[in-house]
TORBAGU-436713 format. One record per residue (C-alpha): x, y, z; residue in three letters. Coordinates in steps of 0.5 Angstrom, whole numbers, plus 500, padded with zeros to 3 digits. Example, Ala and Ser with C-alpha at 12.3 -4.5 7.8 and 13.67 -1.06 7.14 Angstrom:
BEGIN
525491516ALA/527498514SER/
END
This chain:
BEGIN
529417464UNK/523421465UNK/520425461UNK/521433461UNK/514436462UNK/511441456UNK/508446456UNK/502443454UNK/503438461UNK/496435464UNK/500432468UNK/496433476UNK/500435481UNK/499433488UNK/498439493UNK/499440500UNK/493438505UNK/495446508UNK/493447501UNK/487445500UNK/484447507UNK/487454505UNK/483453499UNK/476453504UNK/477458509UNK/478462504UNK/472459500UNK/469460506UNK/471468507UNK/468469500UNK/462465500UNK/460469505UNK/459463511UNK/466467515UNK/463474515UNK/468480517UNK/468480525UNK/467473526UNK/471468529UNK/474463526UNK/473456528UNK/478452533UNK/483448530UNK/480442534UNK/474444529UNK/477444523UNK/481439524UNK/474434524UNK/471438519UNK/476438514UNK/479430516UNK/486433517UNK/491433522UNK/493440527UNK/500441522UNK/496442516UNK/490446519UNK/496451522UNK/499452517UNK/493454514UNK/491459518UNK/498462518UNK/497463511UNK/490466512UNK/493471517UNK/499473512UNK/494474507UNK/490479512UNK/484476512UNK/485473519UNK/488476525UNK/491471530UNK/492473537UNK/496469541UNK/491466548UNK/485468544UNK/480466537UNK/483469531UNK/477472527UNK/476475519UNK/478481518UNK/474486514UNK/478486506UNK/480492504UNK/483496499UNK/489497504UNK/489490505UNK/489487499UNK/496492496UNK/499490502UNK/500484499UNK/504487494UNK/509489499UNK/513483500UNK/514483493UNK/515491491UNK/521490496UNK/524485493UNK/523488485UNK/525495487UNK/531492491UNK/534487485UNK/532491479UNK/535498478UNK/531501473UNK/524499477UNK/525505481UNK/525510476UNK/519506473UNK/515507480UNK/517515480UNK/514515472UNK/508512475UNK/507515481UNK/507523477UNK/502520472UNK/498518479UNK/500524483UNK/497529478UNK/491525476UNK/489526485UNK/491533485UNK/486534479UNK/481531481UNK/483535489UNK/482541485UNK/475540483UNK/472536490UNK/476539495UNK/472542501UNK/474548505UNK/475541511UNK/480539505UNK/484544505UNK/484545511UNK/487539513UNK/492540508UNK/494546511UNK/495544517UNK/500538515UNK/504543511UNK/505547518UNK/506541523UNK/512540517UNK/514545518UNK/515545525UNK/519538524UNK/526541521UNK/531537524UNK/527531524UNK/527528518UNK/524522520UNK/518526522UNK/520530516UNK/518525511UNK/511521515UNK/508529514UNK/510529507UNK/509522506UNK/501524510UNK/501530506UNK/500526499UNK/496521502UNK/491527504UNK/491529496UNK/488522494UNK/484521500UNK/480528496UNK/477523491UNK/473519496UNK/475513492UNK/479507497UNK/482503492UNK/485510490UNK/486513497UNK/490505498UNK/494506492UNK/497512494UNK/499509501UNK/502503499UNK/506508493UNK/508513497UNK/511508502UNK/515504497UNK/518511495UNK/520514501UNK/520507506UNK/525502501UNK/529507497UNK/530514501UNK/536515505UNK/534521510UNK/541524508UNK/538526501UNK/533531505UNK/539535507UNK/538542506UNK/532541501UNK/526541507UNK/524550505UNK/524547498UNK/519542500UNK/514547504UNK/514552498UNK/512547493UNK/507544498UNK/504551499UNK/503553493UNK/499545491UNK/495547497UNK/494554493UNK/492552487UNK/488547490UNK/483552494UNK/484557488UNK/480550484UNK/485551479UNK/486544477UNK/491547471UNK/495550476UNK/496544482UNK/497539477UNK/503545474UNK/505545482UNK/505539484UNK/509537476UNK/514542478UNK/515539486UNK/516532483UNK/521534478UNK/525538484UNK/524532488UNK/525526483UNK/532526484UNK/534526491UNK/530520490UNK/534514490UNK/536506491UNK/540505497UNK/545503494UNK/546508489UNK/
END
């Protein structure tokens, strides 16, 4: 009978060869030898460099591309991709997909994390913003606007209107946070039917958080946008509510 392992098991475990080559191209990336912009080597390459055969090579390198630190283009050389904040949550998507469609109570948790990051971006918007800033908010509330009756384009303005907020703060990894927040909201779990109705509301409070913004007033933009979410947190909801 073979034994069942513990949680102290020592025991090795045999890896796959595409493994262990993802395990060095990826130590070649970090290390510095694959730079941002290069081209990757040729299969034939890796193949002799690594002592494996084509199978495992090209597994690999898949692996690197859905991680996104390569791009493959069919008849041409892959090549390393610049690593991003962006790039980096968007790994994360795969599986905010799945928990936010499995677990019913994940949603409400995304909507309380997205309030506490939400007012924190509007804050800090109202004390960096620049007349550029709110200019381009602006602009976003009026193209909005324009788009009633098209819900789909409706929601990429609203979706763009936050982004443009936590873009204020100059932080990437902010800015990147935002984007893949607002996406898994709106993109995983908002039927276009819940806007039905509610579109005037949203420009009102989108106007008044430009407002309070170009007014510097962070108080008052973080009580607008409390107020916004508060009156859209409900149409908010799982696709199989």
């Amino acid at each position: 009978m073979m034994p069942t392992p513990s949680a102290t098991d020592d025991r090795i475990v045999r890896q796959k060869l595409s493994d262990l080559v993802l395990e060095r191209l990826t130590a070649l990336v970090l290390n510095g030898e694959l730079k941002p912009g290069d081209i990757v080597p040729s299969e034939r390459d890796l193949m002799a460099r690594f002592g494996v055969g084509r199978p495992a090579v090209r597994e690999a390198l898949q692996a690197m591309q859905m991680r996104g630190l390569i791009t493959i283009v069919h008849g041409e050389r892959s090549r390393v991709n610049q690593l991003t904040p962006e790039i980096a949550l968007h790994q994360a998507d795969m599986m905010a997909k799945v928990m936010l469609s499995t677990a019913p109570e994940a949603l409400d948790h995304l909507k309380d994390v997205r309030r506490l990051f939400e007012t924190g971006m509007v804050r800090i918007a109202a004390t960096l913003a620049t007349p550029e800033d709110t200019a381009d908010l602006r602009e976003l509330v009026d193209r909005q606007r324009t788009s009633l009756g098209d819900p789909p384009t409706f929601i990429g303005f609203d979706i763009a209107f936050h982004r443009r907020i936590a873009q204020i703060s100059g932080n990437p990894i902010l800015g990147a946070v935002s984007d893949a927040m607002l996406n898994w909201v709106f993109q995983y779990h908002n039927d276009l039917l819940h806007w039905s109705g509610r579109e005037d509301v949203t420009l009102g409070d989108h106007l008044s958080i430009v407002e309070r913004i170009e007014a510097r007033d962070a108080a008052g933009a973080v009580a607008a946008m409390e107020a916004h979410l508060d009156r859209s947190t409900g149409v908010i909801q799982r696709r199989d509510a």
